[in-house]
C-alpha positions in Angstrom: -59.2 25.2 134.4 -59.6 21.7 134.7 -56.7 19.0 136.7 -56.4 16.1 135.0 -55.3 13.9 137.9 -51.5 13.8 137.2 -48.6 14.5 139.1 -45.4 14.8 138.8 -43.0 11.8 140.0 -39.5 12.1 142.0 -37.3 9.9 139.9 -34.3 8.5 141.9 -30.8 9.2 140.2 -29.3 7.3 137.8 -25.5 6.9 138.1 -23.0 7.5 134.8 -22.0 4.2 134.0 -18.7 3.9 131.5 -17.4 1.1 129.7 -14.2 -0.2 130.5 -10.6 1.1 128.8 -9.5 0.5 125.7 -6.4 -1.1 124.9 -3.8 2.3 124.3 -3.6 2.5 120.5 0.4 3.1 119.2 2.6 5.5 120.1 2.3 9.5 118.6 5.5 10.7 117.0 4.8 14.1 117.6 3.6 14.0 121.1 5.3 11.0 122.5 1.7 9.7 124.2 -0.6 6.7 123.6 -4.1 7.1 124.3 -6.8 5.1 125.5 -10.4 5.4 125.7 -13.6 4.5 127.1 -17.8 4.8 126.1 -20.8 6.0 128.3 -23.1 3.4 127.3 -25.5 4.9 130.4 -25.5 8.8 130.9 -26.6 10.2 134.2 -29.8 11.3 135.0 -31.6 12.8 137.5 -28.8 14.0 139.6 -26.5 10.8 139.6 -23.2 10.6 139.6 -20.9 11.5 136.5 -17.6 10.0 135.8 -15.7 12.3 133.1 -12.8 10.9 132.1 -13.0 9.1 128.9 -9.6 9.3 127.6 -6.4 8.6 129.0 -2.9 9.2 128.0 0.6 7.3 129.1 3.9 8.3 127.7 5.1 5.9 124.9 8.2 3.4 126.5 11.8 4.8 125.3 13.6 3.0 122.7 17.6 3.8 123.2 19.9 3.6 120.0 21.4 0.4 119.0 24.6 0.3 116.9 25.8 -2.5 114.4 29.5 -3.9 115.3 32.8 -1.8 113.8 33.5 -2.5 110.5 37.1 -3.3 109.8 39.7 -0.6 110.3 40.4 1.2 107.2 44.0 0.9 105.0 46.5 4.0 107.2 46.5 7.3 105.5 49.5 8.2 104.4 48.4 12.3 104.3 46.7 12.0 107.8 48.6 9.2 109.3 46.0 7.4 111.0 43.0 5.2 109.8 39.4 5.0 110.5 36.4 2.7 111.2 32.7 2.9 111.4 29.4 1.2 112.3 26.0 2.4 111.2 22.9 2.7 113.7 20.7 -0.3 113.8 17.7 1.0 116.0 17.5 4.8 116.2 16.1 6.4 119.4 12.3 6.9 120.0 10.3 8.9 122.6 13.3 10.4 124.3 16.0 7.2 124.1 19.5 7.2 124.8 21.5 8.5 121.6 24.3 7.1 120.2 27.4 7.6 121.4 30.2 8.8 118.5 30.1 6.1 115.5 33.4 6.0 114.4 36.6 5.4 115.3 40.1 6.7 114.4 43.4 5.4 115.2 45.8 7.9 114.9 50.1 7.6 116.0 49.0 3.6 116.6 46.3 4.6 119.4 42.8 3.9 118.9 40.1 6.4 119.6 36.4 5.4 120.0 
């Protein structure tokens, strides 16, 4: 057998090197996360060091229930002697908001419950 002359070569270690983060894309309604992410435009080699994370999650900011005013009191009810009012929900809760408290009203005997 014949040696050609070569040998091998130590090759110092390259290091992982990662992009930096994303922006976090919008909010997932069935989770209640974003996510952001991040590339590894240089993989290691060699023995260098490796940095796994390339995603990240946050949870998405609340958004509490928002009601419209009262609208006017209703006529009184001769059967049920009282009358009634209502508002409707402007912003409905998101990601584990506050919830609406009761949305209606009713005066009954000349008291007004809210």
């Amino acid at each position: 057998m014949v040696s050609c002359g070569l040998s091998r070569c130590r090759c110092d270690p390259v290091n992982c090197v990662v992009s930096g983060w994303s922006t976090y894309g919008s909010c997932d309604t069935s989770t209640g996360l974003k996510t952001r992410r991040r590339g590894i435009p240089q993989k290691d080699t060699y023995g260098g060091f490796y940095s796994p994370e390339t995603t990240n999650t946050e949870p998405c900011e609340t958004v509490d229930c928002v009601t419209n005013d009262f609208v006017p009191w209703s006529a009184w009810d001769a059967i049920t002697g009282s009358k009634t009012r209502s508002r409707t929900v402007r912003v409905f809760i998101v990601y584990g908001g506050c919830t609406c408290l009761d949305s209606s009203g009713i005066a009954t005997g000349g008291t007004i419950v809210n």
